[in-house]
NUTI-988167 format. One record per atom (N, C-alpha, C, O): residue in three letters; x, y, z. Coordinates in steps of 0.05 Angstrom, whole numbers, padded with zeros to 5 digits, always signed. Each point is the difference from the previous one (the first is absolute). Example, Ala and Ser with C-alpha at 12.3 -4.5 7.8 and 13.67 -1.06 7.14 Angstrom:
<recs>
ALA+00264-00114+00156;ALA-00018+00024+00000;ALA+00018+00024+00000;ALA+00021+00000+00013;SER-00028+00021-00027;SER+00016+00024+00001;SER-00015+00022+00014;SER+00010+00022+00004;
</recs>
This chain:
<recs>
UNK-00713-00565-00542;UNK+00022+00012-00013;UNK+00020+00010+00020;UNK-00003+00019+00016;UNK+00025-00035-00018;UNK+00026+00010+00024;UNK+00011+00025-00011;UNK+00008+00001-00023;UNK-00008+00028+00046;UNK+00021+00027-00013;UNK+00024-00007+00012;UNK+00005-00008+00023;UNK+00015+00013-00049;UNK+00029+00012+00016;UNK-00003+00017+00011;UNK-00020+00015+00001;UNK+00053-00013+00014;UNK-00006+00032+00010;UNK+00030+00014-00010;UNK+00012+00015+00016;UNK-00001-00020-00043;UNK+00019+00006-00016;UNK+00008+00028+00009;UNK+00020+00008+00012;UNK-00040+00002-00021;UNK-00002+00027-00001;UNK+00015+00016+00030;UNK+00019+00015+00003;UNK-00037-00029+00019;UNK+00009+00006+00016;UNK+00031-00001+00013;UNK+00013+00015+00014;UNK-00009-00035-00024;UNK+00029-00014+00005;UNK+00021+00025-00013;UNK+00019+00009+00013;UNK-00024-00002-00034;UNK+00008+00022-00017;UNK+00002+00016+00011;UNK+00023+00001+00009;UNK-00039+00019-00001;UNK-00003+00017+00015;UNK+00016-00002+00014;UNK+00021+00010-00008;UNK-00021-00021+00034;UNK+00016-00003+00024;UNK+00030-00002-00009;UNK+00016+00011+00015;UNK-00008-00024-00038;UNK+00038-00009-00005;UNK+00006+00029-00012;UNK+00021+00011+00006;UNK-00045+00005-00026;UNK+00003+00029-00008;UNK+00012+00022+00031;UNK+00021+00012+00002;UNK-00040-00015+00014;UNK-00002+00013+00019;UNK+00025+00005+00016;UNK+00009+00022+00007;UNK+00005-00053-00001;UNK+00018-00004+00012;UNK+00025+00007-00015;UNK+00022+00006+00010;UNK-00028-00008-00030;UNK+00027+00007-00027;UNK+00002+00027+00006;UNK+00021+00009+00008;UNK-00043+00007-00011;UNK+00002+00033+00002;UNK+00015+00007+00021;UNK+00021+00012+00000;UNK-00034-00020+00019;UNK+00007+00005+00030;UNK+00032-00007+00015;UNK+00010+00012+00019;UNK+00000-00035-00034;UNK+00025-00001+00005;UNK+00016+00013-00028;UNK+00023-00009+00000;UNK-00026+00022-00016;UNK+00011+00011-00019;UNK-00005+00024+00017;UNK+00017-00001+00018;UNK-00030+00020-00014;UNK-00011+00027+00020;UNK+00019-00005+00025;UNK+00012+00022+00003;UNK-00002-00040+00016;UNK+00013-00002+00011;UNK+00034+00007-00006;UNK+00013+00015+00014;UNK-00002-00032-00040;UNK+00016-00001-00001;UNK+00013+00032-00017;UNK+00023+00008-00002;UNK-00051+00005-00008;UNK+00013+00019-00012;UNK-00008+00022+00019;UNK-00004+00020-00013;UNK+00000-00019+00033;UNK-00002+00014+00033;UNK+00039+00000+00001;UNK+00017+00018-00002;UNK-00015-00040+00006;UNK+00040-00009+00007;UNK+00008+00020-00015;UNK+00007+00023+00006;UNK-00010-00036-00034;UNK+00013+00014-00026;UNK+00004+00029-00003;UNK+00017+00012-00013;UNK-00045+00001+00033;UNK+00008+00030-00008;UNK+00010+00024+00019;UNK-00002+00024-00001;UNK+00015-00046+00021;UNK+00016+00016+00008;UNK+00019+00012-00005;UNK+00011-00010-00019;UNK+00001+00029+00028;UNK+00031+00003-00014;UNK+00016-00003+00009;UNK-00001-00003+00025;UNK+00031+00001-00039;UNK+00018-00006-00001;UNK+00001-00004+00032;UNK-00004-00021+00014;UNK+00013+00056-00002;UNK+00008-00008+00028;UNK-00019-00018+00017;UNK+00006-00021+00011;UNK-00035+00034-00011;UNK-00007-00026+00015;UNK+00009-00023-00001;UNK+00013-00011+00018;UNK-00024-00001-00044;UNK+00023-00031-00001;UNK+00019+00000+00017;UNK-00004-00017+00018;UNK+00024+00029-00015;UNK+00026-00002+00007;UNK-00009-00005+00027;UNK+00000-00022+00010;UNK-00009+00049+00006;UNK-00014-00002+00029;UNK-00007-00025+00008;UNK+00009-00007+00023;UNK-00020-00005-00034;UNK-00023-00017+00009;UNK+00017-00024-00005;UNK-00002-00016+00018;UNK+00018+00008-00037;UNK+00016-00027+00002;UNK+00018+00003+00013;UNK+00004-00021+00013;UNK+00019+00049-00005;UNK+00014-00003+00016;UNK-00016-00007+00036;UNK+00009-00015+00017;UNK-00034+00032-00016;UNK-00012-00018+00027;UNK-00004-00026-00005;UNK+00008-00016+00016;UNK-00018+00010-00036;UNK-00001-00030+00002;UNK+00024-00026+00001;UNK-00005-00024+00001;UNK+00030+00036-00003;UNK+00022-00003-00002;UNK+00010-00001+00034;UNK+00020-00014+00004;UNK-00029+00024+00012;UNK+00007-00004+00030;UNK-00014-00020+00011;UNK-00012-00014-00015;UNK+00011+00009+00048;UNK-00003-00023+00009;UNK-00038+00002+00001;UNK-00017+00018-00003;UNK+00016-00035+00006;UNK-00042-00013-00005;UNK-00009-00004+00030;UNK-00023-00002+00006;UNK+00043+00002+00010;UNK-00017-00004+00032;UNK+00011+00025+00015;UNK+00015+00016-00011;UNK-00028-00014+00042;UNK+00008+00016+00015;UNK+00007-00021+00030;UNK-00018-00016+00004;UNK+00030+00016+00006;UNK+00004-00016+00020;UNK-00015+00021+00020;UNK+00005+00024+00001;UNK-00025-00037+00014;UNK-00016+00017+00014;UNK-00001-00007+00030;UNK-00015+00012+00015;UNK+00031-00032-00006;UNK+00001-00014+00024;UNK+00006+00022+00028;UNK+00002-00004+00024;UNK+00000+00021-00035;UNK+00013+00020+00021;UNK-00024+00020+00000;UNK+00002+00015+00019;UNK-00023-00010-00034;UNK-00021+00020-00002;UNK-00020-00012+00017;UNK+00002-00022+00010;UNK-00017+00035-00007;UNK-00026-00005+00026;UNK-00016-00022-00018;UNK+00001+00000-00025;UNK-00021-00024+00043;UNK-00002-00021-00011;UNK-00028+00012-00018;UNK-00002-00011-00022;UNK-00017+00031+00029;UNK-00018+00016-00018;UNK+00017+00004-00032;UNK-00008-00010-00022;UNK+00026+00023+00026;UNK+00016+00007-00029;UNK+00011-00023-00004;UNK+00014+00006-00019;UNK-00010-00030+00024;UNK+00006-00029-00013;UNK-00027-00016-00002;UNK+00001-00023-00009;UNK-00020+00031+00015;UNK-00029-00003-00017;UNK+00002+00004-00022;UNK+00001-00017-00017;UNK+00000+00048+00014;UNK-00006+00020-00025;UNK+00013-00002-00023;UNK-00008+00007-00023;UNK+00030-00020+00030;UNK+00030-00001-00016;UNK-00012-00039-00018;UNK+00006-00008-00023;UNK-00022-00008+00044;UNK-00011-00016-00018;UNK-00021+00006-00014;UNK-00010-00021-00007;UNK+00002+00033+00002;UNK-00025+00012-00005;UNK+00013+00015-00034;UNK-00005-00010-00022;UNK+00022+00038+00028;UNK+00008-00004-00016;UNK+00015-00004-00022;UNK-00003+00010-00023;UNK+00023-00029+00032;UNK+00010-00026-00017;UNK-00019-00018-00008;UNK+00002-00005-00024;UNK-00019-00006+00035;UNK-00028-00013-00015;UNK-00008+00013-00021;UNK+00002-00014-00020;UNK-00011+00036+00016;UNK-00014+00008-00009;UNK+00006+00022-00022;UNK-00015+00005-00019;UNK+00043+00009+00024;UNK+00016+00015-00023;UNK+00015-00021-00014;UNK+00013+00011-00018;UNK-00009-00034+00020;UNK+00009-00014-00008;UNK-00006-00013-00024;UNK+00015-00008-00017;UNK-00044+00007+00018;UNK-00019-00003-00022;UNK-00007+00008-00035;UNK-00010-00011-00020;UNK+00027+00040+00028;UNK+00002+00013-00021;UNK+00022+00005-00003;UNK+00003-00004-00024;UNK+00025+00012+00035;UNK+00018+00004-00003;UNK+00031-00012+00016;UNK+00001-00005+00024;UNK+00016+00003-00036;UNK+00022-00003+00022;UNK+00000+00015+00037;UNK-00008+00023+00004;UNK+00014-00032+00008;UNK+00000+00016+00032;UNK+00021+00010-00009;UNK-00009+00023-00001;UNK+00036-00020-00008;UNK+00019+00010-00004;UNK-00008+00027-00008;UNK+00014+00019+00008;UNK-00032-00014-00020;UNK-00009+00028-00004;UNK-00008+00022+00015;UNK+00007+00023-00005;UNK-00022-00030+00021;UNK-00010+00019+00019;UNK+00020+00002+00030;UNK+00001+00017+00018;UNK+00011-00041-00022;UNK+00022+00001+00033;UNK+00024+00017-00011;UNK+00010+00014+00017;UNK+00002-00014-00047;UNK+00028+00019-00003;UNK-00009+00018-00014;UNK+00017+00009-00015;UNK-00044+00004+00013;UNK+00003+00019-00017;UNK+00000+00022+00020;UNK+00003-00004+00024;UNK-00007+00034-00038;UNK+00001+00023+00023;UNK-00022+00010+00017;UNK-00001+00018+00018;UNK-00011-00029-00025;UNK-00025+00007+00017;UNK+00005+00006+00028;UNK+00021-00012+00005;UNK-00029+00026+00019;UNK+00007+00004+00027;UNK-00018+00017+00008;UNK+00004+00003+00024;UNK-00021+00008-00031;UNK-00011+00026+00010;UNK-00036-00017+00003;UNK-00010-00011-00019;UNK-00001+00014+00043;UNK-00023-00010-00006;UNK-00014+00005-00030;UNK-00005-00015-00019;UNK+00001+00041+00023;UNK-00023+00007-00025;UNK+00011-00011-00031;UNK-00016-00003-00019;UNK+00041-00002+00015;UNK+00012-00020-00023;UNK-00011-00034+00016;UNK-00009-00017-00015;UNK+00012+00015+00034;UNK-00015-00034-00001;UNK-00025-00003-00007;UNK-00010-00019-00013;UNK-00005+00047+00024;UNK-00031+00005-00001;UNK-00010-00003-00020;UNK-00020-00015-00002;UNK+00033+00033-00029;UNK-00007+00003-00014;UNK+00005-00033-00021;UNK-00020-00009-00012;UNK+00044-00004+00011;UNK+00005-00025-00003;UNK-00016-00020+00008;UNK-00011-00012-00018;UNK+00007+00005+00039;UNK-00022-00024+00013;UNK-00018+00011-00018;UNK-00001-00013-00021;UNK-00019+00038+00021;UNK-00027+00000-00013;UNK+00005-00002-00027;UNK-00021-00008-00010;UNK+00035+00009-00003;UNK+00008-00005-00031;UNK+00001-00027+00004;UNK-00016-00011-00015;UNK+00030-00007+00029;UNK+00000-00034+00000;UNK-00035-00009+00003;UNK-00012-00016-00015;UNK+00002+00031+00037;UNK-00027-00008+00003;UNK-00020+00008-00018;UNK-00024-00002+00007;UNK+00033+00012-00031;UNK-00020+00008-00022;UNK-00001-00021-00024;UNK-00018-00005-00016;UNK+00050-00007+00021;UNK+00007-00015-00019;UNK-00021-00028-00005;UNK-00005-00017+00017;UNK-00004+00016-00045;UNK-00018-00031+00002;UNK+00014-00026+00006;UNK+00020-00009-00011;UNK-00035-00004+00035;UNK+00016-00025+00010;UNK+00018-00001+00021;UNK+00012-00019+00008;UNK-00010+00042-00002;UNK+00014+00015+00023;UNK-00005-00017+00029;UNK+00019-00005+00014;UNK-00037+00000-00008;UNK-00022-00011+00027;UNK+00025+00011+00019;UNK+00019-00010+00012;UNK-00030+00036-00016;UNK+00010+00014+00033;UNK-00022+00017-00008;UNK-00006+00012-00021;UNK-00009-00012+00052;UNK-00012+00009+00009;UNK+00004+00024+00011;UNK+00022+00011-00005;UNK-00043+00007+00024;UNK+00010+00020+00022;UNK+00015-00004+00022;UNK+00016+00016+00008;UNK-00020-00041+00004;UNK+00012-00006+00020;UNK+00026-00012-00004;UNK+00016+00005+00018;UNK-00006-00023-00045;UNK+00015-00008-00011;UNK+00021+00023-00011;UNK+00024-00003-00003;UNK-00042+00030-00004;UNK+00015+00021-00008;UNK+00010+00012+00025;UNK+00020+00015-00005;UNK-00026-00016+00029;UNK+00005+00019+00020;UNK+00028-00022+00013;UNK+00023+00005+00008;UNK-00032-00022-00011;UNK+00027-00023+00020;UNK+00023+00004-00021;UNK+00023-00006+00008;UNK-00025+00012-00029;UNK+00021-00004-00024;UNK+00015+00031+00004;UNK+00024+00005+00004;UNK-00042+00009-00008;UNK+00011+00030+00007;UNK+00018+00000+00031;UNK+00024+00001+00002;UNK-00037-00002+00014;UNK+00018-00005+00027;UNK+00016-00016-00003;UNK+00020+00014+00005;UNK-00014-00030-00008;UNK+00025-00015-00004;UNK+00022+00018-00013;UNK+00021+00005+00012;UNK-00029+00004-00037;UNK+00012+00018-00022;UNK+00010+00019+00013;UNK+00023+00005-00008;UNK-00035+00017+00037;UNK+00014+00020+00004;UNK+00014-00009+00027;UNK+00019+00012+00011;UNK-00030-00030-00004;UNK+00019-00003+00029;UNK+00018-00017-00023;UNK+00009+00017-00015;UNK-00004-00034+00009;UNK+00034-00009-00017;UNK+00010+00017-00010;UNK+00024-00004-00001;UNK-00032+00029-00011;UNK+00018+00032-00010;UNK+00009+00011+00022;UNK+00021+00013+00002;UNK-00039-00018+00017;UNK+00015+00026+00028;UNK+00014-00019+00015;UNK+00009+00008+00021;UNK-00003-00035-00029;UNK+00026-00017+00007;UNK+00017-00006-00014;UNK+00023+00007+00005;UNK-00030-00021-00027;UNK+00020-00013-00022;UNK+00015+00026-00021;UNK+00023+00001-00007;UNK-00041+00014+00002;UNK+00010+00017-00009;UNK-00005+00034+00012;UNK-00014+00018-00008;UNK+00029-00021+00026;UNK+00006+00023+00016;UNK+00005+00021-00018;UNK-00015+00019-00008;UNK+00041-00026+00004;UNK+00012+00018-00009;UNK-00004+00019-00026;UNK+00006+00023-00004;UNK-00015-00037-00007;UNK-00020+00011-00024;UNK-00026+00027+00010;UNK-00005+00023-00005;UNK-00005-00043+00019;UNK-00029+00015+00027;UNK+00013+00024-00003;UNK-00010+00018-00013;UNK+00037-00017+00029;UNK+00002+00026+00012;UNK+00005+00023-00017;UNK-00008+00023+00005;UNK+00027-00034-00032;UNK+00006+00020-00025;UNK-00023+00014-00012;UNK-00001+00022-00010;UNK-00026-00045+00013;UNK-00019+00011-00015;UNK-00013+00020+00022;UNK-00011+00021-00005;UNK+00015-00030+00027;UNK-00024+00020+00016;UNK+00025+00028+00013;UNK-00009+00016+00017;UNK+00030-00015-00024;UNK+00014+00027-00008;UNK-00004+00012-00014;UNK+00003+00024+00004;UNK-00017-00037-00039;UNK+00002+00017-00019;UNK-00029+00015+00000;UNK-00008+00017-00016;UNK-00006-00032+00044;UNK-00032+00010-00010;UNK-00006+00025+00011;UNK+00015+00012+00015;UNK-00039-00003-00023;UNK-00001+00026+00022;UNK-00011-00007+00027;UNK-00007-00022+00008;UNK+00008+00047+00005;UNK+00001-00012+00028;UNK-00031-00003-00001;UNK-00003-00017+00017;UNK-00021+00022-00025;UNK-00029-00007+00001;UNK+00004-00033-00004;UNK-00006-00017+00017;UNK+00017+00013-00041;UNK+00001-00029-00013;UNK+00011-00022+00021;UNK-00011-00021+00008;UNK+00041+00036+00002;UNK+00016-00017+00020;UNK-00022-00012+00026;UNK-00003-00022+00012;UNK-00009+00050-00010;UNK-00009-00003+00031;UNK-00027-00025+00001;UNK-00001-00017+00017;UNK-00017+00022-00040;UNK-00021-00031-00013;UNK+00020-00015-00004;UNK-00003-00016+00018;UNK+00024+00011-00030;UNK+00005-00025-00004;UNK+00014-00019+00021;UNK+00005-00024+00003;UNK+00000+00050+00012;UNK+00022-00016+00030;UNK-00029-00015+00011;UNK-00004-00023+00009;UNK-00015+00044-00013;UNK-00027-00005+00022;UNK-00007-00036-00008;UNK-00003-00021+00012;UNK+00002+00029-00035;UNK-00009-00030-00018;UNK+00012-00029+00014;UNK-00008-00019+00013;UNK+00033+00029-00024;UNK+00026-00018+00002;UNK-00008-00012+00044;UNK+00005-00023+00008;UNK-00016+00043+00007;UNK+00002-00004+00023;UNK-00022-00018+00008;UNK+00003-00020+00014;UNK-00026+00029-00023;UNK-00023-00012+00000;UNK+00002-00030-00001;UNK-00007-00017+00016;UNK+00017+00015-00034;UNK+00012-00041-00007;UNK+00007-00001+00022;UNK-00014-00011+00017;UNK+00046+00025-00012;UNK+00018-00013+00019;UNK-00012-00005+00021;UNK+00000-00023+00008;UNK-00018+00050+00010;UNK-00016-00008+00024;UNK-00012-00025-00001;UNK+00005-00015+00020;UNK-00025+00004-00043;UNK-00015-00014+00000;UNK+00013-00036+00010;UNK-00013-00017+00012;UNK+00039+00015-00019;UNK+00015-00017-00003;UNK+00025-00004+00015;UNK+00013-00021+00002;UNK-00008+00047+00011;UNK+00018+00002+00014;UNK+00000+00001+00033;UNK-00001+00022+00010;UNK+00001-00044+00005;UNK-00014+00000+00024;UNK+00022-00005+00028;UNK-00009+00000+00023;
</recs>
């Protein structure tokens, strides 16, 4: 007696139905402004020209474009405001929670460095507004942060 495996088949197209419906109403419940946020980043340029950065941070920068890429436009995370380590920090581990994500720790750490050494270049100027507005405990970790990369990379 041959079994289907109907059932099973079922299952799995259910599963995947849920799961991209659960996804899409993740999008959906954002609000308004976010929306706005997040398409106007996505609305700027999708690369970083990195030829001028140390060849470690033009690793990282493939790494992640590989790999943020997967789930979302690059346009997102290169124009949005992010600049302050502990805003990349907290971002990368939210990407690396994400299912299907395949970034790893080490994948999370090259992605993050990239992330704050291109803020404490590309977007300077932002850097500096925010680490005026911070307190000086905050300023003084995040310069530390911000330095820690640079040393690492900066030779």
């Amino acid at each position: 007696m041959q079994k289907n495996n109907y059932g099973g088949l079922w299952l799995s197209v259910f599963a995947i139905t849920v799961w991209g419906a659960g996804v899409a109403r993740a999008e959906d419940s954002l609000d308004a402004e976010t929306k706005a946020r997040v398409e106007k980043f996505e609305k700027g340029p999708s690369t970083v020209n990195v030829s001028k950065y140390p060849q470690g941070i033009q690793d990282n920068y493939e790494v992640f474009s590989t790999k943020c890429m997967q789930c979302h436009k690059l346009s997102r995370p290169i124009n949005c405001d992010f600049v302050l380590a502990d805003e990349w920090s907290r971002y990368v581990k939210r990407m690396m929670r994400k299912p299907g994500s395949g970034i790893d720790s080490a994948d999370g750490k090259k992605i993050y460095e990239f992330l704050v050494y291109d803020s404490s270049v590309r977007k300077k100027t932002m850097l500096d507004k925010k680490l005026a507005q911070a307190t000086p405990a905050d300023k003084t970790a995040a310069e530390a942060k911000i330095k820690e990369v640079r040393d690492k990379y900066d030779k």
